[in-house]
N, C-alpha and C positions, 0 to 999 in steps of 0.2 A: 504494500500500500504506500504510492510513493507520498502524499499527502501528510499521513499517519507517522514515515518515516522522518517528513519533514522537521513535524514536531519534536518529534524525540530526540533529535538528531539538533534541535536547539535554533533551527532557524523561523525565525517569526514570520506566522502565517501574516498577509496582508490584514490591515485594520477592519477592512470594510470584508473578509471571510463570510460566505455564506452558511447560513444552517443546516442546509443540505451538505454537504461536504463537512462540518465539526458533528454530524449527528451519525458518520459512521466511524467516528474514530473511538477508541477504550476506553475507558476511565485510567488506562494506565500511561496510554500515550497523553491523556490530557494530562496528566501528574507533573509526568516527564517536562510537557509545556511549561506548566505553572511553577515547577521546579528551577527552568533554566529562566526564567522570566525574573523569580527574585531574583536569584546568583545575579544575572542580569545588573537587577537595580542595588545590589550589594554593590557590586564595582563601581557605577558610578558613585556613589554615596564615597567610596575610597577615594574616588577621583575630585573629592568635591563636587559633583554635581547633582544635587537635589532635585532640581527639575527633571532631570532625566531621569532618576530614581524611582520618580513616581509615576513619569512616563511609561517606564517599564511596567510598574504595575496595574496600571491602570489600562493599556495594551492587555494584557493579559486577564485582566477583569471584564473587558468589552469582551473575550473572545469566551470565557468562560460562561457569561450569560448569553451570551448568543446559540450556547448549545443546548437544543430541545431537551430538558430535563427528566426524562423517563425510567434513569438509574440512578436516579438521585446523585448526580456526580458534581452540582454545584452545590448541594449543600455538604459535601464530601471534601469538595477542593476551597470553597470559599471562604473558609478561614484565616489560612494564614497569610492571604493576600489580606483581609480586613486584618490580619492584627500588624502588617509591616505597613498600611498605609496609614493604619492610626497612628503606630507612632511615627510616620513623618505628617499628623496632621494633614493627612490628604484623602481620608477615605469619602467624606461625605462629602467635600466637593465636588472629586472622582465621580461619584453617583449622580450628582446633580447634571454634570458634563455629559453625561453616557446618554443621560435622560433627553436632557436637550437636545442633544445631537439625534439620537431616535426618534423622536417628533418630528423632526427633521428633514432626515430620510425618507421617513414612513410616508411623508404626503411629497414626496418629490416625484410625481408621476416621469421623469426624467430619466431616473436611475434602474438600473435593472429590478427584475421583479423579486427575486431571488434576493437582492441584498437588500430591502422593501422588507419582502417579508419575514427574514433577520430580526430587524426592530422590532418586533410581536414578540415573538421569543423574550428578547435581550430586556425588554420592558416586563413582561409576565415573570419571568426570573427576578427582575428587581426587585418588583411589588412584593411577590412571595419571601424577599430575605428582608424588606423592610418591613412588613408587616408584623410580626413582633417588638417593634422597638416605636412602634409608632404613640404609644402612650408617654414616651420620655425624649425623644427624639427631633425635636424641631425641623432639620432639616428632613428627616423622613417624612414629616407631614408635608410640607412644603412640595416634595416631589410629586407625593399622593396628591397635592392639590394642584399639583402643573399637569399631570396626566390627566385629571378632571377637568380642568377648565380649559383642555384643549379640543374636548370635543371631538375626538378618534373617529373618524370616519374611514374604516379599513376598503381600501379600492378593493372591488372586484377579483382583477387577477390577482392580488395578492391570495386573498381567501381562496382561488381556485388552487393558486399553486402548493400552498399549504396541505390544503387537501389530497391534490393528486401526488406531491411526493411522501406522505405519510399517514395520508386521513388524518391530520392533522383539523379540530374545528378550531375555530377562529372565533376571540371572544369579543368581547365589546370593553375593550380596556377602561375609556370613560367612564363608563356605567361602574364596572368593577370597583373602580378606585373613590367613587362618589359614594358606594353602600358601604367600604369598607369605611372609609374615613366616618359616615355618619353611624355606623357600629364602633368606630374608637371614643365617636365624640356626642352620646345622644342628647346630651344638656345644651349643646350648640344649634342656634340653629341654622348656622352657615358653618362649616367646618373651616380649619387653616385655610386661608387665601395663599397661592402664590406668589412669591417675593425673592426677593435678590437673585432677578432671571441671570441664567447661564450663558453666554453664547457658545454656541455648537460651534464643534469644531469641524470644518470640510472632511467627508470622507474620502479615506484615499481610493484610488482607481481600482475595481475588481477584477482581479489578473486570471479569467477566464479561460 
């Protein structure tokens, strides 16, 4: 699997990696990723460079939540990328970034379909590891409420593609994230508004 090999083997898949292609690889070839991904941002940190440090990880947090979760391999792997970005102070902006940038893509009728319907995943994945922490967590509300008041209208081919490469169904993210937040918050009767928007970062090119 040259793909598969790729990762293990330490070289980083493209940013913008589709779900189809991260949804046939192991939970041990993703290790392997997420493995060389810190070491990764170890050496910058040696090298002084922080930004890059967290680049790396946060590279590797986009590419973890972009894979269709059905062996539980992001709540497997997700750890100790959230405990090296917290202590560089970068996880929950990391999140905020990934979010925005998904929203992003997701309505770029532009971009291929396939890396489109990536963002479904990479968002569904969010939601499911913020949602515990959402009763203490500011900045997890905040995302829950930028997914909400964005009004998720999933195009067409995205839901078909979803579908034909996995029977994959396709949720209604907005909706989702509006009953959860109003189950975190029932005394409210407008939950967290969104605040200190992100700007997305351009995805890079999908090397197809």
């Amino acid at each position: 699997m040259i793909l598969g090999q790729s990762l293990a083997h330490g070289q980083s898949p493209s940013r913008a990696m589709p779900y189809n292609e991260l949804m046939i690889l192991s939970f041990d070839e993703m290790e392997a990723f997420v493995r060389q991904k810190m070491a990764e941002s170890q050496t910058h940190l040696r090298q002084s460079s922080e930004s890059q440090a967290v680049e790396s990880l946060r590279s590797a947090l986009q590419t973890l939540l972009s894979r269709p979760d059905q062996d539980n391999t992001v709540a497997r792997l997700i750890h100790p990328l959230r405990t090296a970005l917290l202590q560089l102070s970068a996880f929950e902006d990391s999140l905020a970034s990934l979010a925005s940038e998904a929203l992003s893509v997701l309505q770029n009728s532009r971009l291929p379909v396939e890396l489109r319907a990536t963002q479904v995943f990479l968002l569904e994945n969010m939601m499911a590891e913020l949602r515990p922490l959402l009763g203490q967590n500011p900045e997890a509300q905040r995302i829950f409420a930028q997914i909400r008041d964005a009004q998720i209208k999933i195009p067409p081919d995205v839901t078909r593609h979803r579908r034909m490469t996995g029977m994959f169904g396709t949720p209604d993210l907005s909706l989702i994230a509006k009953q959860v937040l109003e189950q975190a918050f029932p005394d409210e009767a407008s939950p967290p508004r969104r605040s200190r928007p992100t700007q997305p970062k351009a995805p890079r090119p999908l090397n197809l």
